[in-house]
C-alpha positions as CSV (number, residue, x, y, z in Angstrom):
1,X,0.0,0.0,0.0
2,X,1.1,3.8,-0.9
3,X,2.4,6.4,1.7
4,X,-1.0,8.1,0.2
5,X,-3.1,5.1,0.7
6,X,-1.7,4.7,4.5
7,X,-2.3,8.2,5.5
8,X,-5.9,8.4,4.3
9,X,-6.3,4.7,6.5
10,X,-5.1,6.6,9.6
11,X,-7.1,9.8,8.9
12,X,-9.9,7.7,8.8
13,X,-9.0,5.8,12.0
14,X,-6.3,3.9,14.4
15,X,-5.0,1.7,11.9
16,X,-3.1,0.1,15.0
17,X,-6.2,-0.5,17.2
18,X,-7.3,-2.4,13.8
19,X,-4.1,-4.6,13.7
20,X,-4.9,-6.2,16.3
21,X,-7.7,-9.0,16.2
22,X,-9.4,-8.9,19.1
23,X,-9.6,-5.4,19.8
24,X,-12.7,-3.1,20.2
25,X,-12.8,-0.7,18.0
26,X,-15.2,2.2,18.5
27,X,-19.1,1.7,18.0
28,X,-17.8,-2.3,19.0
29,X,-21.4,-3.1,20.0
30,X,-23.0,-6.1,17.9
31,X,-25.4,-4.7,15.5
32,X,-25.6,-7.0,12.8
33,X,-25.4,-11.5,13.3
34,X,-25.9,-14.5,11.3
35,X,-29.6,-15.4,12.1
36,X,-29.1,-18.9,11.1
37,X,-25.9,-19.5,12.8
38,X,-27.7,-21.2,16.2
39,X,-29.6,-23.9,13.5
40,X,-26.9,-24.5,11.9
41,X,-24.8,-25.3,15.1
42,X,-27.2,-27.4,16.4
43,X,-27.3,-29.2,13.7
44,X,-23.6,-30.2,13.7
45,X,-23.7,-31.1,17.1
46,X,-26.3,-33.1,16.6
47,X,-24.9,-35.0,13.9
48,X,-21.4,-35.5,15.7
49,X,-23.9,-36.6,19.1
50,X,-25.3,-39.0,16.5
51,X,-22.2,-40.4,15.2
52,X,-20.8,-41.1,18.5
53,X,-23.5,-42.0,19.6
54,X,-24.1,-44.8,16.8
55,X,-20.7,-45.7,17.5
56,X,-20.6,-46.4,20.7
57,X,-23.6,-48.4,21.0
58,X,-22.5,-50.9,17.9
59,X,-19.0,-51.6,20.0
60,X,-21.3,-51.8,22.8
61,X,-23.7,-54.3,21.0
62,X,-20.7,-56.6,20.1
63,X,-19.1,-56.7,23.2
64,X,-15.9,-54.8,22.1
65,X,-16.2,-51.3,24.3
66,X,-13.6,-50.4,26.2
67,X,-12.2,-46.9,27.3
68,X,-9.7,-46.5,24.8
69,X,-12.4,-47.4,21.8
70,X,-14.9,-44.8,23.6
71,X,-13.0,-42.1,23.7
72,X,-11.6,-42.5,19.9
73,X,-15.3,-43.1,18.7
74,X,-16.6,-39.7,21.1
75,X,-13.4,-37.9,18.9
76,X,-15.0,-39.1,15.9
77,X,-18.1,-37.2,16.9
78,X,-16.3,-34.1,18.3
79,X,-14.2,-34.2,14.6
80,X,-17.4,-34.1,12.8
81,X,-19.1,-31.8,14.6
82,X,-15.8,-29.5,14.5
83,X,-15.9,-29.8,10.8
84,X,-19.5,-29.2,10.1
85,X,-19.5,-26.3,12.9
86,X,-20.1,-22.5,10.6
87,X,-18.0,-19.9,11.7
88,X,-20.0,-17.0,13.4
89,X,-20.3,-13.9,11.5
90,X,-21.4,-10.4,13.4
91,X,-21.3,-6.9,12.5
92,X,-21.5,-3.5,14.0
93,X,-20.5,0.1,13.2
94,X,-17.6,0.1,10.6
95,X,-16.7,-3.4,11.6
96,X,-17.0,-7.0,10.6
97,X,-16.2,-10.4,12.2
98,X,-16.1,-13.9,11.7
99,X,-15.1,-16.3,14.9
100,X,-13.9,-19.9,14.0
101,X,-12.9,-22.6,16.2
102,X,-8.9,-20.9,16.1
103,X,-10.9,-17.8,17.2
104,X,-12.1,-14.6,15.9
105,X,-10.5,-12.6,12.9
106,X,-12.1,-8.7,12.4
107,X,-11.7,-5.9,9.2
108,X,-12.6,-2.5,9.4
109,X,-15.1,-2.2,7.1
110,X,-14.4,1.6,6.4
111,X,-11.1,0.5,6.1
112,X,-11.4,-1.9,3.4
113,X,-8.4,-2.2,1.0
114,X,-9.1,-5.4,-0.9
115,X,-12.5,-7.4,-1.8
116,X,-12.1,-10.4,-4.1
117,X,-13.9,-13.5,-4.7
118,X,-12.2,-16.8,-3.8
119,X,-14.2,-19.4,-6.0
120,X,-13.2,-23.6,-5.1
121,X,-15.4,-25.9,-3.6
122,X,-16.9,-23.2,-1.7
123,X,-16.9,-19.5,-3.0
124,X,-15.2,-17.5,-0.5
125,X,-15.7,-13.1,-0.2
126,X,-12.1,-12.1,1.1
127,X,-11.9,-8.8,3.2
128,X,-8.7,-6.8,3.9
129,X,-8.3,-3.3,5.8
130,X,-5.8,-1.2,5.9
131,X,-4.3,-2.9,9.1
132,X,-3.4,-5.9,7.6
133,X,-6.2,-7.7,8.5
134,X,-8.3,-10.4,6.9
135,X,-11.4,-12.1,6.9
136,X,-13.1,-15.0,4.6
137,X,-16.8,-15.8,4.7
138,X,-19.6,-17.3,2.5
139,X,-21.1,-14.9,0.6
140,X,-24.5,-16.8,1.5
141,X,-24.4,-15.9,5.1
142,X,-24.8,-11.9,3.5
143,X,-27.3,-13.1,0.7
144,X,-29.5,-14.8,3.6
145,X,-28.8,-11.9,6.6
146,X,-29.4,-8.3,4.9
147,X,-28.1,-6.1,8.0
148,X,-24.8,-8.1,7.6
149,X,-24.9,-7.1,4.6
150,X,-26.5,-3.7,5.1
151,X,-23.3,-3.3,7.6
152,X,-20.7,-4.3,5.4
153,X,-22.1,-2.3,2.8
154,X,-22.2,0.8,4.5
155,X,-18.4,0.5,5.6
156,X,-17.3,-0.5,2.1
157,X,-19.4,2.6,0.8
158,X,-17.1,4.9,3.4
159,X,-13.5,3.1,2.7
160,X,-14.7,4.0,-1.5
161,X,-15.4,7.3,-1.2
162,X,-11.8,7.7,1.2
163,X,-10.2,6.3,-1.6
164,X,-8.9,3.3,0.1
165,X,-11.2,0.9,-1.1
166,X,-9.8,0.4,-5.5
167,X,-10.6,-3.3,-5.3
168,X,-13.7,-4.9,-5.3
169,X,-16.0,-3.3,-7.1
170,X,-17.3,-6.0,-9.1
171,X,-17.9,-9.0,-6.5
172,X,-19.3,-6.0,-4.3
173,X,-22.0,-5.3,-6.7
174,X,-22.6,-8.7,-8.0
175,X,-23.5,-9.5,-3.9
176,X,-25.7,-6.4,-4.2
177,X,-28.0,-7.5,-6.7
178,X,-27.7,-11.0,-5.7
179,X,-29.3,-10.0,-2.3
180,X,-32.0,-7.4,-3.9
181,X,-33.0,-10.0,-6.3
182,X,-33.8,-12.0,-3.2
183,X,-35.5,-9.4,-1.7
184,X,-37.7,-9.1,-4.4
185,X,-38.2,-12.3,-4.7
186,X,-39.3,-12.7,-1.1
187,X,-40.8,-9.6,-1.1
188,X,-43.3,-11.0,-3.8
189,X,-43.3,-14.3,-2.0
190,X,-44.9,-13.1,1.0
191,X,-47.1,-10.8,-1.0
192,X,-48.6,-13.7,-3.3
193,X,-49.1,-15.5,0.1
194,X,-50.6,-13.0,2.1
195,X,-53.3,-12.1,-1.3
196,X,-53.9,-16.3,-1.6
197,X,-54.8,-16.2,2.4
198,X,-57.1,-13.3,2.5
199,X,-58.8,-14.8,-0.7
């Protein structure tokens, strides 16, 4: 990044507070969350519950149990549910968050540098801020939550017009009419439904 580029990051705020990961930055209060987050959870420990479960009760059934084969098939379960576990993704006032199970990673959001896509398996939306700092999420968890994405909007909007934010245009505004084509089309969803029930 330019001396330019750097200068405009700390006029428009402590690039140093944002270096570090798990610091509050101003306005830290949780506005924004991933409303599915707690189902999805649930759901992963109930499937590595199951598998465990499942497990231990065939050993059980065949007479082979013993404390080393419990606690390898109970890490079976906790694996799974470790894999299928989402990150959490939260938002406030210029800032954005996603906590793993290595713990939480944070941007600025008016401090964005960088936005690309990461396509694989899984498309990825990348995030970095002026501070070094870098955060990866699915792009569905802002499709399905529109005041994530209203927050992470609104800070990209600020770091733009700053002049910080040259990259990332285009997956930026391909996730923008992703989620108002949604809108609409729930929009007219519940419409439709509410003008079938009063029929």
């Amino acid at each position: 990044m330019g001396r330019r580029q750097l200068s405009k990051a700390r006029a428009g705020g402590n690039v140093a507070r944002a270096g570090r990961p798990g610091a509050r930055t101003p306005g830290g209060e949780v506005l924004a969350h991933d409303r599915r987050w707690r189902r999805e959870a649930r759901a992963a420990w109930y499937c590595g519950g199951a598998l465990a479960g499942v497990l231990l009760i065939a050993d059980l059934a065949r007479g082979g149990l013993d404390g080393p084969r419990a606690v390898c098939w109970t890490g079976l379960g906790a694996l799974l549910t470790a894999v299928l576990l989402p990150p959490r993704v939260t938002a406030g006032d210029g800032w954005l968050a996603v906590r793993g199970l290595l713990g939480e990673k944070r941007v600025r959001t008016d401090l964005l540098t960088r936005v690309h896509r990461a396509d694989g398996m899984t498309p990825r939306l990348v995030l970095r801020d002026a501070g070094g700092n870098r955060v990866e999420l699915d792009p569905q968890v802002l499709v399905a939550n529109p005041l994530l994405w209203h927050r992470l909007d609104g800070g990209a909007r600020r770091a733009r017009a700053s002049g910080l934010l040259q990259e990332g245009g285009a997956p930026l505004a391909e996730l923008a009419e992703r989620i108002d084509g949604e809108g609409a089309r729930r929009l007219l969803e519940t419409l439709t439904h509410q003008s079938l029930s009063g029929d």
